[in-house]
C-alpha positions as CSV (number, residue, x, y, z in Angstrom):
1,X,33.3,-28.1,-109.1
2,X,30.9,-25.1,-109.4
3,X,31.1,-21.6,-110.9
4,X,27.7,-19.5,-109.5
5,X,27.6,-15.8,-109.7
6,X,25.6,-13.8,-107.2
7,X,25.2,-10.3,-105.9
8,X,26.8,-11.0,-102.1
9,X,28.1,-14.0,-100.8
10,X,27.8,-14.3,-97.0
11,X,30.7,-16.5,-95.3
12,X,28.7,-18.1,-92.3
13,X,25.5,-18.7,-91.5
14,X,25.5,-18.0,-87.5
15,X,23.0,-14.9,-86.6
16,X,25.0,-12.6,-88.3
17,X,24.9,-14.4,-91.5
18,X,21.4,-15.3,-91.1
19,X,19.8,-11.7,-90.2
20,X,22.3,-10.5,-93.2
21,X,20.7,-12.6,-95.6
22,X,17.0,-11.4,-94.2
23,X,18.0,-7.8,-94.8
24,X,19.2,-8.6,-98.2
25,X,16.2,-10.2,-99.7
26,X,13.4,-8.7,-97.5
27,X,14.3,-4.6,-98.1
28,X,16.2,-4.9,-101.7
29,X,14.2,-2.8,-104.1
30,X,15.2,-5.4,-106.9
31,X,15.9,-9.1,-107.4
32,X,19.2,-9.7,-105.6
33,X,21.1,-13.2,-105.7
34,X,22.6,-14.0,-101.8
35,X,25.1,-16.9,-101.3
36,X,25.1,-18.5,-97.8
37,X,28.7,-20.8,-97.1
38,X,28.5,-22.5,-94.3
39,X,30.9,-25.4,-93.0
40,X,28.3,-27.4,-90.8
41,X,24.7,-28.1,-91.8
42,X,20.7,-27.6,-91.2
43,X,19.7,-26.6,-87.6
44,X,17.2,-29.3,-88.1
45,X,20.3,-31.8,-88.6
46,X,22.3,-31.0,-85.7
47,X,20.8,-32.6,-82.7
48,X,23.1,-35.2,-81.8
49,X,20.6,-37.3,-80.9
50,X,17.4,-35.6,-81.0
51,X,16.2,-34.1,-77.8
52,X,12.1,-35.8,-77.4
53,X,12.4,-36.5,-73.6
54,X,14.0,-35.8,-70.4
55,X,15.9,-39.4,-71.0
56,X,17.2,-38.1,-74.5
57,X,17.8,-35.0,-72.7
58,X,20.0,-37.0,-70.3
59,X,21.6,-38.8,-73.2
60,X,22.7,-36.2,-75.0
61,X,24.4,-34.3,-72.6
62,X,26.3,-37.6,-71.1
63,X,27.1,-38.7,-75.0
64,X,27.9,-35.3,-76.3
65,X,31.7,-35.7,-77.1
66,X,30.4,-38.6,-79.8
67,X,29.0,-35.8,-81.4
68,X,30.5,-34.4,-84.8
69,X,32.0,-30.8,-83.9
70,X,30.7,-29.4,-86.9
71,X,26.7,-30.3,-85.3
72,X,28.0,-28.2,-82.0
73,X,29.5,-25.1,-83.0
74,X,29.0,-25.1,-86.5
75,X,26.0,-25.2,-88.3
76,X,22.9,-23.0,-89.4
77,X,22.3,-20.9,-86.4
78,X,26.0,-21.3,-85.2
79,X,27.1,-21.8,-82.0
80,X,24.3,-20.2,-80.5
81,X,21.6,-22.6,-82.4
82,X,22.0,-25.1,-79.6
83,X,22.4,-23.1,-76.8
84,X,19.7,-21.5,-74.2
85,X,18.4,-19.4,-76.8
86,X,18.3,-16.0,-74.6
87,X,18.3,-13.0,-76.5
88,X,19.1,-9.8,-74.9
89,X,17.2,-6.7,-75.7
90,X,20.2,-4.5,-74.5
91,X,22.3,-3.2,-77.5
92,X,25.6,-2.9,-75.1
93,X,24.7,-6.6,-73.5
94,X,26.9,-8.9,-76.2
95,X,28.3,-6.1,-77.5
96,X,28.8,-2.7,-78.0
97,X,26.1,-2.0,-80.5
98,X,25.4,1.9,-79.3
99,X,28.9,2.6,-79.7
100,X,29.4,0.9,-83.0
101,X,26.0,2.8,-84.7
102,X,26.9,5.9,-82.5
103,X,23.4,6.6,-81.2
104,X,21.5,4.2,-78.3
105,X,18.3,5.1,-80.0
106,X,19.3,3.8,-83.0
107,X,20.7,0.8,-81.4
108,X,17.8,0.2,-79.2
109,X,15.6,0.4,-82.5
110,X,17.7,-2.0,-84.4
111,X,17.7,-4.3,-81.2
112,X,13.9,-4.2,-81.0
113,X,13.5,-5.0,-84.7
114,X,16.0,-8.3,-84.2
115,X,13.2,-9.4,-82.2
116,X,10.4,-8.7,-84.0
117,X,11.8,-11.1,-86.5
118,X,13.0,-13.9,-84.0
119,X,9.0,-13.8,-83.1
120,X,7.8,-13.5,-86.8
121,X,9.4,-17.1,-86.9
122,X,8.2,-18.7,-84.2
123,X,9.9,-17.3,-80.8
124,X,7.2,-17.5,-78.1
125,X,6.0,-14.6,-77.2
126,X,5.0,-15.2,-73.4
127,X,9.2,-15.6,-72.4
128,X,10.1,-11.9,-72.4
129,X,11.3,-11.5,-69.2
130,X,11.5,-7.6,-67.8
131,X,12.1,-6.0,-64.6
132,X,10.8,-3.4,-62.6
133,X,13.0,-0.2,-62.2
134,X,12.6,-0.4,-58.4
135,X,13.5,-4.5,-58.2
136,X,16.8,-3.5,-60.7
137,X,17.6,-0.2,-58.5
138,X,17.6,-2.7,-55.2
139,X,19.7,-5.5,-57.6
140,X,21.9,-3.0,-58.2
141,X,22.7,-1.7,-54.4
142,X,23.3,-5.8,-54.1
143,X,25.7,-5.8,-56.4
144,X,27.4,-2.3,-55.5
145,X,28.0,-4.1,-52.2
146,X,29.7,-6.7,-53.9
147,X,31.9,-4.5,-55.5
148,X,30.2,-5.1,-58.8
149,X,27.8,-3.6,-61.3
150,X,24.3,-4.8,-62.1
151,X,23.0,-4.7,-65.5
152,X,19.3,-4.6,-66.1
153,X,19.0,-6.2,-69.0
154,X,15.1,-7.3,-70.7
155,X,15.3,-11.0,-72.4
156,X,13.2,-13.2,-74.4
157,X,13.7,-17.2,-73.9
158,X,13.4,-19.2,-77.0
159,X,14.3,-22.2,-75.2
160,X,17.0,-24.7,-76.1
161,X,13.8,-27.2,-77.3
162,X,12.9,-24.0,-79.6
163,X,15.7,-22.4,-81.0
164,X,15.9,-25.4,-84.0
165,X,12.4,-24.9,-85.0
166,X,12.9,-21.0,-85.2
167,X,16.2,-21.3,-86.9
168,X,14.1,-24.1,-89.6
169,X,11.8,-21.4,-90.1
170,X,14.2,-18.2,-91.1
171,X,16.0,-20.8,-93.3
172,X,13.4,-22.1,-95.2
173,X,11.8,-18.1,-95.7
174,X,15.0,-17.3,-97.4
175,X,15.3,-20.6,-99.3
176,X,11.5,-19.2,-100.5
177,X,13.3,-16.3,-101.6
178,X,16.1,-17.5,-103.9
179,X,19.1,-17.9,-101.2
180,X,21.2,-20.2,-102.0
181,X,22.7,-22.2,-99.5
182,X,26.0,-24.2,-99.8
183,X,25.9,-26.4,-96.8
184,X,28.7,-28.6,-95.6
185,X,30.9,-26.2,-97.5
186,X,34.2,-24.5,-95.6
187,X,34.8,-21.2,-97.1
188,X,39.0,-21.5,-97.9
189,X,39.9,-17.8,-99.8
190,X,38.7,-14.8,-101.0
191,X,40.5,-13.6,-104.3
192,X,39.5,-10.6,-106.4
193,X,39.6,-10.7,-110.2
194,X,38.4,-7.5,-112.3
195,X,35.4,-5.9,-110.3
196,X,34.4,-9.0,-108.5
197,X,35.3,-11.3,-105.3
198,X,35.6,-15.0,-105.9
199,X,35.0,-17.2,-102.4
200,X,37.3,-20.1,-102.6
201,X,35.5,-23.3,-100.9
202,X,36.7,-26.8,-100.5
203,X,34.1,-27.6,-102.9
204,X,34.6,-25.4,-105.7
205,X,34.6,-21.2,-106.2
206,X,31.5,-18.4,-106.2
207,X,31.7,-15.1,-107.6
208,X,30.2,-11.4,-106.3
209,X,30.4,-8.3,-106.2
210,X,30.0,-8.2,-102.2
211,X,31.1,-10.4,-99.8
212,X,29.9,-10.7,-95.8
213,X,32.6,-12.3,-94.1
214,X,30.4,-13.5,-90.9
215,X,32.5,-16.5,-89.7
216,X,31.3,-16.6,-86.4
217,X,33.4,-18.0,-83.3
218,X,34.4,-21.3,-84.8
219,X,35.8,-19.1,-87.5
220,X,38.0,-16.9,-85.6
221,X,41.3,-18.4,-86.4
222,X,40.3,-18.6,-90.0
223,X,39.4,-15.0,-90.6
224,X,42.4,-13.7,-88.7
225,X,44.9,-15.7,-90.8
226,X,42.5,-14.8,-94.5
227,X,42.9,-10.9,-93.3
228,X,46.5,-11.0,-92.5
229,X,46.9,-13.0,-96.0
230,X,44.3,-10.7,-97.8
231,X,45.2,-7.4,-97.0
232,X,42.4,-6.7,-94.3
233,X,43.6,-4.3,-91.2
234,X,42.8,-5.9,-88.1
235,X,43.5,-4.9,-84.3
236,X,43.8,-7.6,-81.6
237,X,40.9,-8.5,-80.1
238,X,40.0,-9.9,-76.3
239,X,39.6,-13.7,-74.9
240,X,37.1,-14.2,-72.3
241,X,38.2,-17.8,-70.3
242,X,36.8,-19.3,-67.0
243,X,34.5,-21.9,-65.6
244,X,31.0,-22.7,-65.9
245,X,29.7,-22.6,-62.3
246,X,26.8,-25.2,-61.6
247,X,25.1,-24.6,-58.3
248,X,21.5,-26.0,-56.9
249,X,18.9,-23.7,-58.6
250,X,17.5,-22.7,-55.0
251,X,20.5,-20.7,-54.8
252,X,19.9,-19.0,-57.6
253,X,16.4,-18.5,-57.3
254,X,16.1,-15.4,-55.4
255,X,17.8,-13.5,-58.5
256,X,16.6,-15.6,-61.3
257,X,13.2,-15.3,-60.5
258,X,13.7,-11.9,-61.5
259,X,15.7,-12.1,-64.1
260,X,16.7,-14.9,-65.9
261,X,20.4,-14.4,-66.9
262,X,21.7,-11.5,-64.4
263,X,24.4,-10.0,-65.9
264,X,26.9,-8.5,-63.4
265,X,30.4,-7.5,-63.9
266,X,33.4,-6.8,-61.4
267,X,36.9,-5.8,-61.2
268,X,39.5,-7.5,-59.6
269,X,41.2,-6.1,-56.7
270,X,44.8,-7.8,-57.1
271,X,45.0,-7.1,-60.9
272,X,42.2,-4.9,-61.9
273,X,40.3,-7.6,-64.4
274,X,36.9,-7.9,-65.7
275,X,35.2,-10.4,-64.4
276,X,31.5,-11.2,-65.5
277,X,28.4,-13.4,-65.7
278,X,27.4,-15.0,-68.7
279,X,25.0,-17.1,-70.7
280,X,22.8,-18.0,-66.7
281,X,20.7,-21.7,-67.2
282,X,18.1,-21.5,-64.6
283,X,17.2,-25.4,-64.4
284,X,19.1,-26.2,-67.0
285,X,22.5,-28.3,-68.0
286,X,26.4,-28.2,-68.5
287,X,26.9,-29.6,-72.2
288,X,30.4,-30.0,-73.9
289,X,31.5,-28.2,-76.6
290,X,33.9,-29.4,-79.0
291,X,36.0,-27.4,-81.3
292,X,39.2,-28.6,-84.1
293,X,41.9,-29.6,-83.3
294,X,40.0,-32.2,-80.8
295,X,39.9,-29.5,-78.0
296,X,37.1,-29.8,-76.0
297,X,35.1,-26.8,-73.4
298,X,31.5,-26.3,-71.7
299,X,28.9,-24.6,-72.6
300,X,25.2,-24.3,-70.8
301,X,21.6,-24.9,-71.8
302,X,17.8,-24.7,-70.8
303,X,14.7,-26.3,-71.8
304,X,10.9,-24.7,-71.9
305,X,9.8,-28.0,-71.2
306,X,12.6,-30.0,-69.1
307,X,14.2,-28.7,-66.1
308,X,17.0,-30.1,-64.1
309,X,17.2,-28.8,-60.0
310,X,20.5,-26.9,-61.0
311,X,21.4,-23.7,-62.4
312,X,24.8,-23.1,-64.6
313,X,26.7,-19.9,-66.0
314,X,29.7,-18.4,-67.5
315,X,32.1,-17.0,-65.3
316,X,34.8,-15.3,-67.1
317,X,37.8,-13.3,-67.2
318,X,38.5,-11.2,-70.3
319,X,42.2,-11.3,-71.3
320,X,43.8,-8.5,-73.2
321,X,47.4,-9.3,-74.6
322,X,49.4,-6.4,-75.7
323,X,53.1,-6.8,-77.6
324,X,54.7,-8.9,-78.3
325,X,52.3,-11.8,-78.0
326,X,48.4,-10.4,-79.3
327,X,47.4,-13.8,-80.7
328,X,44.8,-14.0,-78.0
329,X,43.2,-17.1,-80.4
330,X,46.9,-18.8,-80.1
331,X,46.8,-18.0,-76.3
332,X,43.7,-19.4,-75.8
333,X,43.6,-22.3,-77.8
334,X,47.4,-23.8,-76.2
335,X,45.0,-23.5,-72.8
336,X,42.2,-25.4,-74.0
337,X,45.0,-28.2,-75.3
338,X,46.3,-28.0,-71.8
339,X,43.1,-28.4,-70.1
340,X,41.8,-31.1,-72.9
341,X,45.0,-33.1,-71.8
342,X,44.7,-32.7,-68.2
343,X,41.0,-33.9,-68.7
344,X,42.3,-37.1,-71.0
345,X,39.7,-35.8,-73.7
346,X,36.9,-34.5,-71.7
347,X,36.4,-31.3,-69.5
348,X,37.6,-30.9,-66.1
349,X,35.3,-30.8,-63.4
350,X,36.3,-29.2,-59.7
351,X,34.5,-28.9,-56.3
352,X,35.2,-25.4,-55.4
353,X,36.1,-26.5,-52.2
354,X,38.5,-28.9,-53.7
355,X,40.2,-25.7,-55.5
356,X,40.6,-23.5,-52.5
357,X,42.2,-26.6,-50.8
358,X,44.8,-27.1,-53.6
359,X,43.5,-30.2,-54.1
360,X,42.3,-32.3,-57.1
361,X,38.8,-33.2,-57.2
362,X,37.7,-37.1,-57.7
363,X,34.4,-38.5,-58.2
364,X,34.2,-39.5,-54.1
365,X,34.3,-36.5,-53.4
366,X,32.0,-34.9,-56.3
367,X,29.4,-37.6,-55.3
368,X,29.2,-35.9,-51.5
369,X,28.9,-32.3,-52.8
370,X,24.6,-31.3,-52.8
371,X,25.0,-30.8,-56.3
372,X,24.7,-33.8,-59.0
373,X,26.3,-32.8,-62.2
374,X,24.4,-32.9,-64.9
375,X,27.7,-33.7,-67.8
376,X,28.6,-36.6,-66.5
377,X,31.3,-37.1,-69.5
378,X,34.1,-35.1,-67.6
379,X,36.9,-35.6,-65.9
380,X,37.5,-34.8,-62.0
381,X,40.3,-32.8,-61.4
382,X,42.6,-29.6,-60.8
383,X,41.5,-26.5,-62.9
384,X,44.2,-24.6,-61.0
385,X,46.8,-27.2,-63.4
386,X,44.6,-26.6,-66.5
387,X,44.2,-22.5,-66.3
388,X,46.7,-19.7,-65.4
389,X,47.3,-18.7,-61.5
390,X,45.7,-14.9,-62.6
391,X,42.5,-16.5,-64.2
392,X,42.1,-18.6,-61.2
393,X,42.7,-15.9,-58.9
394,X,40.0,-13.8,-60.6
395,X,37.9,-16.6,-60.8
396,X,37.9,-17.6,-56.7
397,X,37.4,-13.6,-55.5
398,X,34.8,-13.2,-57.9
399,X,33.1,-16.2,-56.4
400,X,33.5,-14.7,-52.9
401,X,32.0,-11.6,-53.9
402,X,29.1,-13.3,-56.0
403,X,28.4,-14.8,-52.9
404,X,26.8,-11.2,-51.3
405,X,24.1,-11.4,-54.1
406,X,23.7,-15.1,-54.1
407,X,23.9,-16.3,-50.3
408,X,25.6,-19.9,-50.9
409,X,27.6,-19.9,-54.4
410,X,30.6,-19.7,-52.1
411,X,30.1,-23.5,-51.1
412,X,32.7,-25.5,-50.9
413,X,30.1,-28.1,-53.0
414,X,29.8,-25.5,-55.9
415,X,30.9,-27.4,-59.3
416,X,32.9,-25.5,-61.9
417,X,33.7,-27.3,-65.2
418,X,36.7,-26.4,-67.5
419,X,37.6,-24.5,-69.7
420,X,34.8,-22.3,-71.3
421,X,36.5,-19.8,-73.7
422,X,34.8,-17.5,-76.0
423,X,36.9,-16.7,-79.0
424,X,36.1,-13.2,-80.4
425,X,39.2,-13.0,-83.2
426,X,41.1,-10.1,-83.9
427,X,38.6,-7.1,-84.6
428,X,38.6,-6.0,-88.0
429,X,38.9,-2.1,-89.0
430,X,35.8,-0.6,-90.5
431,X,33.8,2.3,-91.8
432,X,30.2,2.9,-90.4
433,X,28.6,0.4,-93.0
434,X,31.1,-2.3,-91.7
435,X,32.7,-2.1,-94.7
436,X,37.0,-3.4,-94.2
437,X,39.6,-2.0,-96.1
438,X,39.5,-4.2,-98.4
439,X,37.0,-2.6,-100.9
440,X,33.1,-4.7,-100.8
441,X,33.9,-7.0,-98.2
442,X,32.0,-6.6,-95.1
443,X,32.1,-7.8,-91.8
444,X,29.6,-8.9,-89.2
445,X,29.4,-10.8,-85.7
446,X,31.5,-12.6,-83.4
447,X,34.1,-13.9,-86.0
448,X,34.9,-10.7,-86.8
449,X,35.4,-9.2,-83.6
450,X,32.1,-7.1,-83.6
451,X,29.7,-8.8,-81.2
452,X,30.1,-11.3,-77.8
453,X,26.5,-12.6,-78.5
454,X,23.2,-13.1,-80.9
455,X,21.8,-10.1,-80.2
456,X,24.5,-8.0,-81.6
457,X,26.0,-10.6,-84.0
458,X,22.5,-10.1,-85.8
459,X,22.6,-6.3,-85.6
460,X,25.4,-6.5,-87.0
461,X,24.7,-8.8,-89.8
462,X,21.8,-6.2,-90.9
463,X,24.4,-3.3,-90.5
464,X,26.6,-5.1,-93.3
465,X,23.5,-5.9,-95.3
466,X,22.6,-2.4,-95.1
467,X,26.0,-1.4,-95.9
468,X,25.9,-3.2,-99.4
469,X,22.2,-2.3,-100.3
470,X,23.2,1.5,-99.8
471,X,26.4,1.0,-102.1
472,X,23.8,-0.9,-104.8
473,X,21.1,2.0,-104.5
């Protein structure tokens, strides 16, 4: 059992965590002691196995559900650490950054410094991907067709066989300068004695004056229940759930070969829901997430260096629940048990065909669709039975009118894989430093409600670290 004094202790070590730690120690105008909790380990120490060739690359994605949950959405880096590692150079792209700053300068600024520092530690530079104003203007009239919106949105590609090595590198910088990190350590309690904060952990406490509470989305249950408990005013937040859509990458090619991860939203006609695009994988591969609680969703990556001949995304539908039930974390966690049960442990997998038909999907019939999955641990079956009626409806017209920018992702052989759910948590209440009501705790990234992706999760990390330098100035 420990007893460490620090200046700030940051609860998670995900982008907003990371980046809040960076600000910390790199613009302080004095020595300043930074705590980093985090329940799952090194980004180094994750790979489950490590990926060195297209067969490990195979492996992995077949064996992933023997993988500890804490490697896959926990961890230095967080959930994003193994992922695609596309960061998007748009402040209202995972997030509403200009809105939460109050100036899109400011935001674009803040956006363009989080990449400076991703390439100070090792992102390549030759995978920003841009596009013309004329190519996004004709993108756009596509999508108006559809009935949807077109976002032109730059990116830079780390690369799912790079985003370790980049993640090593920021850790090991602020290792060099004094941050402590408590690894394999879940955060349970904040208390406040005198003038300072004491972090509760299952290992023992830490003291500060400051705390960053940046639990990221494995920690969205956990910081709704501390704030309730602690006294910190929260609002309910939104649930994005869907499928992730695998289709041949020939399909995709015609809009990925201009930019890599289109982001288009829509609205339903039947009940007026967003419906978007998210987190595209041009060659790349359906992986399995796995969170407590034994629930089990999909998730997407892509290599520099290994391709597949498919191409996945996110397609999701944001819920909003108003009284009496806002616990969208409750709401969406009982349908990821039900889906987990209908798969018998593993996701479900669907022919869209299959879907439309009413029918339940079996591994006959997968093997005669043109596309070969590429997570092969997954069950074939009804995602109609594992989501609600109005997510699938959503799901199935926004398919249809997807199908006016990409000719062909209406097949009856498209794959979708349940359920992907991003948990956001409730949103806590702030002033412009991010600073709650509860006085010298801040708040930062997805966790927290303040970000839907690394970009923004980051910003806001350096926002709260920001926050806490002006109070010490």
């Amino acid at each position: 059992m420990y007893v460490r004094e620090f200046n700030v202790v940051i609860v998670g070590a995900g982008p907003a965590g990371l980046f809040a730690a960076y600000e910390l120690v790199t613009n302080s105008r004095g020595d300043i002691k930074v705590a980093v909790v985090e329940r799952g380990y090194r980004a180094s120490e994750r790979r489950c196995p490590i990926v060195t060739s297209e067969l490990d690359v195979d492996y992995k994605i077949s064996g992933c559900a023997m993988c500890n949950p804490c490697h896959i959405m926990q961890g230095v880096g967080g959930a994003g650490a193994l992922s695609s590692g596309t960061i998007n150079l748009r402040p209202d792209v995972g997030g509403d950054l200009d809105k939460l700053i109050g100036s899109w300068r400011k935001a674009e600024e803040l956006i363009k410094y989080i990449d400076s520092v991703f390439i100070k530690f090792g992102a390549p530079k030759d995978r920003l991907f841009t596009i013309q104003s004329s190519i996004a203007t004709e993108l756009e009239r596509l999508a108006a067709k559809a009935g949807a919106k077109f976002i032109p949105t730059p990116q830079r590609h780390i690369g799912s066989d790079n985003t370790v090595g980049v993640i090593e590198n920021i850790t090991k910088y602020l290792e060099s300068r004094g941050v402590k990190f408590f690894l394999g350590t879940k955060a349970v309690d904040i208390v406040r004695s005198s003038s300072y904060l004491t972090v509760k952990t299952a290992s023992g406490n830490i003291t500060a004056k400051f705390v960053i509470l940046a639990p990221g989305r494995s920690g969205a249950s956990w910081f709704a229940e501390l704030a309730k408990k602690r006294g910190i005013e929260i609002k309910p937040g939104p649930l994005d759930i869907g499928v992730r859509v695998e289709i041949p990458s020939y399909i995709a090619e015609p809009i990925t070969k201009i930019v890599r991860d289109p982001k288009i939203i829509m609205y339903t006609k039947v009940y007026d829901d967003k419906v978007r695009t998210f987190c595209t994988n041009p060659n790349g591969f359906v992986v399995q997430e796995r969170y407590d609680d034994h629930i089990v969703g999909v998730n997407g990556e892509s290599y520099v260096g290994v391709k597949s001949k498919n191409t996945n995304f996110a397609l999701l539908v944001t819920v909003k629940l108003t009284n009496p039930l806002e616990d969208t974390i409750a709401y969406g966690r009982s349908i990821a048990h039900l889906a987990t049960k209908l798969g018998g442990g593993k996701p479900i997998i669907q022919r869209f065909g299959d879907l439309i038909a009413g029918r339940r999907s079996t591994w006959e019939r997968v093997s005669r669709s043109a596309v070969e999955p590429t997570l092969k641990h997954v069950t074939p079956g009804d995602v109609g039975m594992a989501l609600p009626y109005r997510v699938v409806a959503n799901l199935i017209e926004a398919i249809n009118r997807l199908d006016t920018i990409m000719p062909g992702i209406a097949s009856s052989q498209t794959l979708f894989y349940a359920p992907e759910i991003k948990f956001y948590s409730v949103r806590a209440r702030i002033n412009k430093y991010l600073e709650t009501t509860l006085d010298n705790v801040f708040v930062a990234g997805d966790g927290a409600g303040l970000s839907r992706g690394i970009n923004v999760a980051a910003a806001t990390g350096i926002l709260a670290a920001r926050g806490i330098l002006n109070k010490l100035a």
